[in-house]
C-alpha positions in Angstrom: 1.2 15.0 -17.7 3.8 17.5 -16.3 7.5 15.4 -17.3 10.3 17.4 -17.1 13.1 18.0 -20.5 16.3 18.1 -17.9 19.8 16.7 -20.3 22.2 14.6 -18.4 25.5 14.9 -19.5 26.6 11.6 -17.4 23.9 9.5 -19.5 24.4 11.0 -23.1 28.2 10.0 -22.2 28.1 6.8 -21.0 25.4 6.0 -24.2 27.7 7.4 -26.5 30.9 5.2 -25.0 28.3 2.0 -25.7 27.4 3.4 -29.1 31.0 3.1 -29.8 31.7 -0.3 -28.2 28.8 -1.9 -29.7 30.7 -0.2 -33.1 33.9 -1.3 -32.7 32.6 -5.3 -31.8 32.0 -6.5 -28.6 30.8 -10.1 -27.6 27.6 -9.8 -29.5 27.3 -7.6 -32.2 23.8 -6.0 -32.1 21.5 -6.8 -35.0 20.3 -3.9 -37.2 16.8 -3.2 -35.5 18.3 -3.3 -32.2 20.6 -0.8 -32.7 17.5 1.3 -34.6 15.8 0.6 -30.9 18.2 1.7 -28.9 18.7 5.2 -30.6 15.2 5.7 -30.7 14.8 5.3 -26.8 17.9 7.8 -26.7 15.9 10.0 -28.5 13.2 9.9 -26.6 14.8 10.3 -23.1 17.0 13.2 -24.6 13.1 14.8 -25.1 11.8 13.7 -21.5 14.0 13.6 -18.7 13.7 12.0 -15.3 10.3 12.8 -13.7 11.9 15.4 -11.3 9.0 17.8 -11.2 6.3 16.2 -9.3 3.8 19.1 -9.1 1.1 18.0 -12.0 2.8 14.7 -12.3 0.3 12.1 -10.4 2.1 9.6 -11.1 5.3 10.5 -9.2 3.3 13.4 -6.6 4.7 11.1 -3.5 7.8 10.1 -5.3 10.7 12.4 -5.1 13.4 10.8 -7.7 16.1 13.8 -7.6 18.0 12.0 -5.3 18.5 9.0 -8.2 19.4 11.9 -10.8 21.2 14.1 -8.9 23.9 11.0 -8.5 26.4 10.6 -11.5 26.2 6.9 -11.6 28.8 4.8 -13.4 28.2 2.4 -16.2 30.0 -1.1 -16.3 30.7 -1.3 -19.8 32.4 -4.3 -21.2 33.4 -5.5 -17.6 33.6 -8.9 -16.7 30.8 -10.8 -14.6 31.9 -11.7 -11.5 30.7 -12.9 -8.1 31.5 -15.3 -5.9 28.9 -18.0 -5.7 28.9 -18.4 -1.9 28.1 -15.0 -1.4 25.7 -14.8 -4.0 23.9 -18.1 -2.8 23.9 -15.9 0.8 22.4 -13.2 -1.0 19.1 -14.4 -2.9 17.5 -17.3 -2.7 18.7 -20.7 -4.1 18.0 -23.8 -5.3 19.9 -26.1 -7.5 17.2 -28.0 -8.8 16.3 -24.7 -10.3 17.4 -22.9 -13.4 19.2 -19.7 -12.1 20.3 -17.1 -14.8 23.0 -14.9 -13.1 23.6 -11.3 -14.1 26.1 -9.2 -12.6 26.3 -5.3 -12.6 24.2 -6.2 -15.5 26.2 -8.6 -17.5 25.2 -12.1 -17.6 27.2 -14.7 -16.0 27.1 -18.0 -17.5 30.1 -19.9 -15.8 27.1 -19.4 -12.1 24.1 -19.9 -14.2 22.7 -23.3 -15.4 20.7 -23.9 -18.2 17.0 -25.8 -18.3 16.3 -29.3 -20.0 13.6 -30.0 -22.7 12.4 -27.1 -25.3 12.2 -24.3 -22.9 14.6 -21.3 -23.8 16.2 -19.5 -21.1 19.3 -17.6 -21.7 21.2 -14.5 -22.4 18.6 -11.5 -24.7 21.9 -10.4 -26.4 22.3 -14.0 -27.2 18.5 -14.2 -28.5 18.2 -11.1 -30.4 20.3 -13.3 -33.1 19.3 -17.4 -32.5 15.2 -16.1 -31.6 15.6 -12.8 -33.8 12.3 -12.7 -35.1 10.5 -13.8 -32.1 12.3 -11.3 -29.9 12.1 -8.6 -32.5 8.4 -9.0 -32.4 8.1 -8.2 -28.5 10.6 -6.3 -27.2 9.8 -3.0 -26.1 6.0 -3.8 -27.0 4.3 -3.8 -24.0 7.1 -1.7 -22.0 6.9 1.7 -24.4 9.1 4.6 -23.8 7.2 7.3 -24.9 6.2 8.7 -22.2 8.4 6.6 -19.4 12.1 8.4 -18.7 13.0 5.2 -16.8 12.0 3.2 -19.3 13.5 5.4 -22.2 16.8 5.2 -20.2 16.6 1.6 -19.9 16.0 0.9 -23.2 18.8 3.1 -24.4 21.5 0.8 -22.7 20.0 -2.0 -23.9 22.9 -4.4 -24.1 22.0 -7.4 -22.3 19.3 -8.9 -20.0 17.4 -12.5 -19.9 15.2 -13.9 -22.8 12.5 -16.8 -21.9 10.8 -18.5 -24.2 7.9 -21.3 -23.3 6.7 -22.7 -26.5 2.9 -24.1 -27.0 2.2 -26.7 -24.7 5.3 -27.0 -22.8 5.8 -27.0 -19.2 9.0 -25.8 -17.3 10.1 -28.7 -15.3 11.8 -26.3 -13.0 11.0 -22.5 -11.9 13.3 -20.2 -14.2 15.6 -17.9 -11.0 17.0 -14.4 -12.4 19.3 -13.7 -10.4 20.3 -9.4 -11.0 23.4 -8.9 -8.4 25.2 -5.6 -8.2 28.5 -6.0 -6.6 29.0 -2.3 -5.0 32.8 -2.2 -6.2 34.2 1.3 -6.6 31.8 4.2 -7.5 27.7 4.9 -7.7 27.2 2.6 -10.4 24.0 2.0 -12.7 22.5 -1.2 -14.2 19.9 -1.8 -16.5 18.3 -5.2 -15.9 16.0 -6.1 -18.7 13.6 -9.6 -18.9 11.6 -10.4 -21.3 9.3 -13.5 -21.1 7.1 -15.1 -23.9 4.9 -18.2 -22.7 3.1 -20.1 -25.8 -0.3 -20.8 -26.1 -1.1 -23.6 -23.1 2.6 -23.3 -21.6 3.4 -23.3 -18.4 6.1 -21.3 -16.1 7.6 -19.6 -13.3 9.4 -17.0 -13.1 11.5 -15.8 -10.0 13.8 -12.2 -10.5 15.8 -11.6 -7.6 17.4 -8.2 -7.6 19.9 -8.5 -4.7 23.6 -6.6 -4.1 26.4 -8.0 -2.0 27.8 -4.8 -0.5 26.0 -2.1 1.7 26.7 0.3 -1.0 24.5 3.3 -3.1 23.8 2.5 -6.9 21.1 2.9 -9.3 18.7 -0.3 -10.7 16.9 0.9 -13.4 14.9 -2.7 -14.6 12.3 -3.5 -17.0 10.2 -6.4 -17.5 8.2 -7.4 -20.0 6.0 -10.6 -20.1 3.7 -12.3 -22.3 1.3 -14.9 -22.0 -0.3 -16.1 -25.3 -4.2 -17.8 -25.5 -4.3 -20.5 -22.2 -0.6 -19.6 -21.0 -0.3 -20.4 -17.0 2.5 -18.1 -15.4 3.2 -17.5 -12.0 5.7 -14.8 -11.4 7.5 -14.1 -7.7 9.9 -10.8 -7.9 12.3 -10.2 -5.0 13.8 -6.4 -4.3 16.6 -7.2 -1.8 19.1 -4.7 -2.7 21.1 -2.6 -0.4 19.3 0.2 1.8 21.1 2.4 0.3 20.3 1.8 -2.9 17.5 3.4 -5.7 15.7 0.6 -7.2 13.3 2.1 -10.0 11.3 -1.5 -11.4 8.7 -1.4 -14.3 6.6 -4.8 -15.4 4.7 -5.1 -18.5 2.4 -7.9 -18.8 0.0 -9.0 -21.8 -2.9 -11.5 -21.8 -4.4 -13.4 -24.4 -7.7 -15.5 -24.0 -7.9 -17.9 -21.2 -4.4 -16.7 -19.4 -3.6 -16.8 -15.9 -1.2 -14.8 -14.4 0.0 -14.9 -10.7 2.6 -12.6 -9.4 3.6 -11.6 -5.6 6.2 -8.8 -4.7 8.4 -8.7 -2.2 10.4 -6.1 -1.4 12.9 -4.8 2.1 15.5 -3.0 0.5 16.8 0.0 -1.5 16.6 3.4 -0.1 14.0 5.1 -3.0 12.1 1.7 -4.6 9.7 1.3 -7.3 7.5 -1.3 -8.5 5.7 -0.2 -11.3 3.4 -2.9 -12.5 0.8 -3.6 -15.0 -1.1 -5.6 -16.6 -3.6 -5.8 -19.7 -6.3 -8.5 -19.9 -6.4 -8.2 -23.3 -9.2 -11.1 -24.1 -11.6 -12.9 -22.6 -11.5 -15.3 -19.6 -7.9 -13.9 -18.7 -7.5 -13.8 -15.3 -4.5 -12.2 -12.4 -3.6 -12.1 -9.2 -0.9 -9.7 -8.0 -0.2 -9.7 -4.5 2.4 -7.5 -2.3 4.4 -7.4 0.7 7.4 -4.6 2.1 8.8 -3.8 5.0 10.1 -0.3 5.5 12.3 0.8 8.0 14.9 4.3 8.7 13.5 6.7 6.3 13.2 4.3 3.3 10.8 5.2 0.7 8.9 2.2 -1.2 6.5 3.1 -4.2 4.1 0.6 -5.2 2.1 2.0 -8.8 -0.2 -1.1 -10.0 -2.5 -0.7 -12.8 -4.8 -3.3 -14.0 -6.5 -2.8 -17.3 -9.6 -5.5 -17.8 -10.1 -4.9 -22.3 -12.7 -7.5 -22.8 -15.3 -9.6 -21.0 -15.2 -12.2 -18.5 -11.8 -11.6 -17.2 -11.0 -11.9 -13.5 -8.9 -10.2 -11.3 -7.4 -9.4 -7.6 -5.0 -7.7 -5.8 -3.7 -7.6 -2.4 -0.7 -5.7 -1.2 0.1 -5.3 2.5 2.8 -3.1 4.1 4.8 -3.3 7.2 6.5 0.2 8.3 8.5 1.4 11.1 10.9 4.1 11.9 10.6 7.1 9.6 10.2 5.4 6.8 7.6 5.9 4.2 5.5 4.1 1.7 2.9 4.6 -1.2 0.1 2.2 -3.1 -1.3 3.7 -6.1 -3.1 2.4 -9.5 -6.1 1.7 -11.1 -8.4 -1.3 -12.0 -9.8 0.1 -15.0 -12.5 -1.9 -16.8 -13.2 -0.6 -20.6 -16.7 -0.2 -21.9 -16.6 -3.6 -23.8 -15.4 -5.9 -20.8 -18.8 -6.6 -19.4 -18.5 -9.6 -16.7 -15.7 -8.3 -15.1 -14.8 -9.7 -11.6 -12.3 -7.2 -10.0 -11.2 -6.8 -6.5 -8.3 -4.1 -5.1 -7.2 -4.1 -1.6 -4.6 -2.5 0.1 -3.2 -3.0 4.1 -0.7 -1.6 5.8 0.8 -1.7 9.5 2.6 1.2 11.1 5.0 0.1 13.8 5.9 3.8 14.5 4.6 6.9 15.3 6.6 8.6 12.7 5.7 6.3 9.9 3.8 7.4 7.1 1.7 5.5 4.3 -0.2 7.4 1.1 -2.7 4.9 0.1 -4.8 5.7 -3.3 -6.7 2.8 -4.8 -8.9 3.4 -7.8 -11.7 1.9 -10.0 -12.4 3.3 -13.0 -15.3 1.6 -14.8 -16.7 2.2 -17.9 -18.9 -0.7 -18.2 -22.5 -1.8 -16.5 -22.8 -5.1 -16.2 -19.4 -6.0 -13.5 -18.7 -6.9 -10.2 -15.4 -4.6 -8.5 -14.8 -3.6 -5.3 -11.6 -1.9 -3.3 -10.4 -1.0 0.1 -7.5 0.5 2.1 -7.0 0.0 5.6 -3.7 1.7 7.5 -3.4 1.1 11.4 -1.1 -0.1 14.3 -1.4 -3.1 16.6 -4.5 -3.6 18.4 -3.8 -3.1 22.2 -6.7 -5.1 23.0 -5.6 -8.1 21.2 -1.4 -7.6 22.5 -2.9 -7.2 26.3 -5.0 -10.5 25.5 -1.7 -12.1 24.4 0.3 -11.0 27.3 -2.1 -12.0 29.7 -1.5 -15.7 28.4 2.0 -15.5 29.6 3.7 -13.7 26.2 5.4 -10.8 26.8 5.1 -7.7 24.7 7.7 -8.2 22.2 7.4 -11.7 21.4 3.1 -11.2 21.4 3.9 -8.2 18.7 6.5 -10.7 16.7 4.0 -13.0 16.2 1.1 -10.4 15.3 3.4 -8.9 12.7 4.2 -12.2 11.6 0.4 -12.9 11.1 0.3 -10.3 8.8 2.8 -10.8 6.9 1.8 -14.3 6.6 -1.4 -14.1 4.5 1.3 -13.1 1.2 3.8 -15.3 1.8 1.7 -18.6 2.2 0.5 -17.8 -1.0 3.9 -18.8 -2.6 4.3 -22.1 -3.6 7.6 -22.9 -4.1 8.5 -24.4 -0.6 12.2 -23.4 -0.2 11.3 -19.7 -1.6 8.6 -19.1 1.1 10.8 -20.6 3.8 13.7 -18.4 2.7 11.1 -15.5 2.3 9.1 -16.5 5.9 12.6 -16.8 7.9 14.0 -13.5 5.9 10.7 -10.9 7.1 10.5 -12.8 10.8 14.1 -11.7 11.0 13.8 -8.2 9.8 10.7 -7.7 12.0 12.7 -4.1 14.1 12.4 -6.0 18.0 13.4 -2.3 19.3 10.5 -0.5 18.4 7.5 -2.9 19.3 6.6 -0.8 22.0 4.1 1.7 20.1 1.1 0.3 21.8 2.9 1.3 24.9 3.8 4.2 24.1 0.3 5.3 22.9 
């Protein structure tokens, strides 16, 4: 893989200016190994870069990321969390019977956040890398490896807080676990380096929301990481929200690992940030582990939305499907890549891979690129990709029931869009998320069956 060896002198100084705070003492003094961590992810982006060159790169060929490192972001170092609840309750969604975490420009927030009853863990990683130092030693940066990941390497390398959960065996979280990942847009470009990492015991179960939102229409840089692990019989279900500002570059990666019996279930939602990411996979690693990752965005102006989801079935009998779907208008632009690979010892696979998108304009523009790659004999897989506009037939059938053209294309959109967000189960998160898409549905240009 083509990956370019570009230095940026704005990184290596803000990594040395944390070096030396993380030296001289700050809030919580990094443990040895940590420290040992960090330097070798410095290392390691020092050799790779930022994945600039696209030619030979299939990974990032649709993905042009020299916008994010052309910019000189700014790193909040030391700076204290602040944002004001009512405009962060405005921003993502909320619920008090929920446990929300609050992290802002990448420092977590505890006087906004509450904290969950019973055995379940769910607080600051700083915090945990000393209380839960062995368990967190043992999976950090485990399933997310930097070797050959800039972003990741980057993210790594500033590793000075994020959110640690911890499920133990047989315990189930009373109420969903709500990241909330705010940048405020105060001042200059700035860069954050959200980091999660989750760790359900064997026969737990959780969910797990992350919200990244921002409460000024401003450009900065969220460079996240998540990490999740689901140990022999674990039951997660995992919702992840990119809100941010259209002006923003969100770059997300999502590591997930499956022991036997698992069951995973994650759905994406994303309508902001100018370049975004979502770089997710997941490893069935045992048998009878089973996921479902589902997908929905809605891209409008010339926003660019990246969608890279790999599925790895290792062993037999494990079960998977995915669905994303994609809404586009303007001159916007979007992008579903990945694999469902199945290894030649996971015989018994089940594996489905679909992906549908809706183009509200003529100038939109979808790259769609599912893959199977199967290595074993005995499975049943299948994928698809469908790209299209509204059907005139069936918005001429509506308007001659009395609808006229924009309200019949509202509520064909809306149709779409509704097979993802009914799958959510958390009532007040799919009525925030079903009242947030109808309202972003772009009125002014439901006219392309007209105009074609």
């Amino acid at each position: 893989m083509t990956q370019t060896t570009t230095r940026f002198p704005q990184y290596a100084t803000d990594y040395q200016a944390l070096a030396d705070y993380q030296s001289l003492g700050s809030t919580h003094e990094q443990p040895a190994w940590l420290t040992r961590l960090r330097e070798q992810a410095w290392a390691r982006f020092d050799q790779l870069g930022l994945p600039v060159v696209r030619r030979g790169n299939e990974k990032w060929k649709y993905t042009d990321v020299r916008p994010v490192a052309n910019v000189a972001f700014e790193h909040s170092l030391g700076l204290e969390p602040y944002a004001n609840p009512g405009h962060l309750q405005k921003a993502a969604p909320w619920d008090e019977s929920w446990t929300n975490l609050v992290f802002v420009d990448g420092h977590y927030s505890p006087d906004i956040s509450s904290q969950p009853s019973g055995d379940i863990y769910v607080g600051s990683l700083a915090e945990a890398a000393q209380s839960h130092q062995e368990l967190v030693q043992n999976h950090l940066a485990q399933q997310a490896s930097f070797e050959d990941d800039g972003f990741v390497a980057l993210n790594t390398a500033f590793l000075q807080d994020g959110a640690f959960v911890h499920v133990p065996e047989g315990a189930v979280s009373a109420a969903p676990v709500h990241l909330i990942f705010v940048t405020t847009g105060k001042d200059q470009p700035r860069v954050t380096y959200p980091r999660t990492l989750l760790v359900a015991g064997s026969n737990s179960q959780v969910t797990l929301i992350e919200s990244y939102v921002s409460l000024a229409d401003a450009r900065f840089f969220t460079d996240a990481v998540t990490e999740i692990i689901l140990e022999d019989g674990a039951n997660v279900t995992h919702y992840r929200l990119l809100l941010e500002s259209t002006e923003a570059y969100h770059i997300g990666v999502s590591r997930v690992y499956q022991s036997q019996d698992s069951s995973f279930t994650s759905v994406s939602f994303a309508k902001g940030a100018s370049i975004g990411r979502n770089d997710f996979q997941v490893l069935l690693d045992a048998q009878g582990a089973s996921c479902t990752l589902n997908g929905l965005y809605l891209t409008t102006g010339t926003q660019h939305m990246d969608n890279y989801i790999n599925i790895d079935h290792a062993k037999p009998f494990g079960t998977s499907r995915l669905l994303y779907k994609g809404i586009l208008d303007g001159k916007s632009r979007a992008v579903f890549g990945g694999n469902v690979t199945v290894r030649q010892e996971a015989q018994k696979t089940d594996a489905q891979q679909t992906d549908k998108n809706l183009l509200l304009s003529l100038d939109a523009e979808v790259d769609s690129k599912p893959s199977l790659l199967i290595y074993a004999d005995d499975v049943k897989c299948g994928h698809g990709a469908t790209a299209g506009h509204i059907d005139d037939d069936t918005l001429f059938y509506m308007q001659s029931r009395g609808l006229d053209v924009d309200t019949a294309s509202q509520i064909l959109i809306h149709a779409f869009a509704s097979e993802i967000i009914d799958t959510v189960e958390l009532t007040p998160l799919r009525e925030y998320l079903d009242r947030l898409f109808m309202e972003a549905i772009p009125i002014a240009t439901l006219r392309l069956g007209r105009e074609s």
